[in-house]
Structures are given as structure tokens and as C-alpha cells.
N, C-alpha and C positions, 0 to 999 in steps of 0.2 A: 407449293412450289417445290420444285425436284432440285436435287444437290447438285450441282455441278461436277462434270466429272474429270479427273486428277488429269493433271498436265504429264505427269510422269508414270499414273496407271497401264500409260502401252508400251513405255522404255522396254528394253532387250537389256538385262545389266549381266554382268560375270555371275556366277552362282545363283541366277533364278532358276535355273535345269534345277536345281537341289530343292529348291522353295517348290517348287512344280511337284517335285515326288515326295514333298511333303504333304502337300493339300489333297490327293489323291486319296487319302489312308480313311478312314472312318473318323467318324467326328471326333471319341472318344480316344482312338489314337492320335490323332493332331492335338488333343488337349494335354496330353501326355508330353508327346513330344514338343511341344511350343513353350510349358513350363521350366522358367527359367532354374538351374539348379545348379550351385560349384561343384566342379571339381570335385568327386573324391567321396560325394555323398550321395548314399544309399536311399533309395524310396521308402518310407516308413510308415504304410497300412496303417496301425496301428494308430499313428498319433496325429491331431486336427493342429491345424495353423487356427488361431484366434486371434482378435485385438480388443483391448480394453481402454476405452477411452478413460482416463485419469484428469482432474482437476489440476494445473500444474505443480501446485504446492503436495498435495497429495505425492505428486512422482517424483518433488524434491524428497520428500519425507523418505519414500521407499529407496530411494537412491542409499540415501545418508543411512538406513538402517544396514543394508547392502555393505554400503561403504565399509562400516563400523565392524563388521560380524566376518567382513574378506570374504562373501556372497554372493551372484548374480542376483539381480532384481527380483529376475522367474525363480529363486528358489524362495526369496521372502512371499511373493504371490502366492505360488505352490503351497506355501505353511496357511496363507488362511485360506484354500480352498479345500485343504485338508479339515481344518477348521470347520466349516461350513457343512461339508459332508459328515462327519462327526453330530454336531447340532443339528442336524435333520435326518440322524439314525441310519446313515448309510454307511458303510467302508471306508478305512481309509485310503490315502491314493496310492500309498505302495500297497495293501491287499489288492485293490481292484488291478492293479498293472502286476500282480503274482496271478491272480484267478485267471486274467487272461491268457499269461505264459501257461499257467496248468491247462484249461480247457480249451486248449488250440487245438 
């Protein structure tokens, strides 16, 4: 069965001329420019968006260690992925984020 198709897909609205020369551009650049971003911040190569799904009490725990130490979350995380690359013989996370500043 086919979708139905949108009541309001053939409107004429203020600012679809903008939307228009948006869709025009290469895919890669509409994925670009369609990515939502504040204000004020710079594009960052370098570093990946992730998410960790957490048990809740767990992300009570990290909170409150957080809390405790006047910390964001991501830097108690940060400590055991540090951790983690350590115990399996690799860099720590500022060497690997210096090697790359160097070998750019």
C-alpha cells in the first residue's frame, strides 16, 4: 500500500524559495547544511558525537561523583576511557589528541 500523499506537500509558504536552493546542492552538502548547530560554534573534524546508554542508577552514580569533584559528567567518563585505553596498551586520550595536533 502506497503512503498517502501530504495535504500540505504542494503549499507555496514564505521562505520555501530558501528551502528550494537548499535541496539543489549535493547530498553531502544538504547534510551539512541541514545540521542543526548554535550559534557561535565552530565545525570540529576532529571530534565524533556518541551516546552511551547508562543504567539509570549508574548515571545517578556519575552525576553525584561529578557533583562531588565540581566536574561534568563527560570528564568522569573521559577518566575511564582513559582508563580503558591504558589497560589494553594503547595512549592516553590527551597523547592521542597531542599526536594528532602534531601529525596534521
Amino acid at each position: 500500500m502506497s503512503k498517502r500523499p501530504s495535504l500540505i506537500g504542494g503549499l507555496s509558504l514564505p521562505g520555501s524559495e530558501a528551502r528550494e536552493a537548499v535541496t539543489d546542492r549535493p547530498p553531502e552538502a544538504a547534510a551539512e547544511a541541514s545540521a542543526p548547530r548554535p550559534a557561535g560554534r565552530r565545525a570540529r573534524p576532529e571530534i565524533v558525537h556518541t551516546s552511551v546508554y547508562l543504567p539509570r542508577e549508574v548515571h545517578r552514580r556519575l552525576r553525584e561523583i561529578a557533583f562531588t569533584r565540581d566536574v561534568k559528567v563527560h570528564d568522569v567518563i573521559m577518566e575511564g576511557i582513559d582508563e580503558a585505553l591504558r589497560k589494553h596498551g594503547h595512549p592516553s586520550v590527551d597523547a592521542l589528541k597531542i599526536g594528532k595536533k602534531v601529525g596534521e
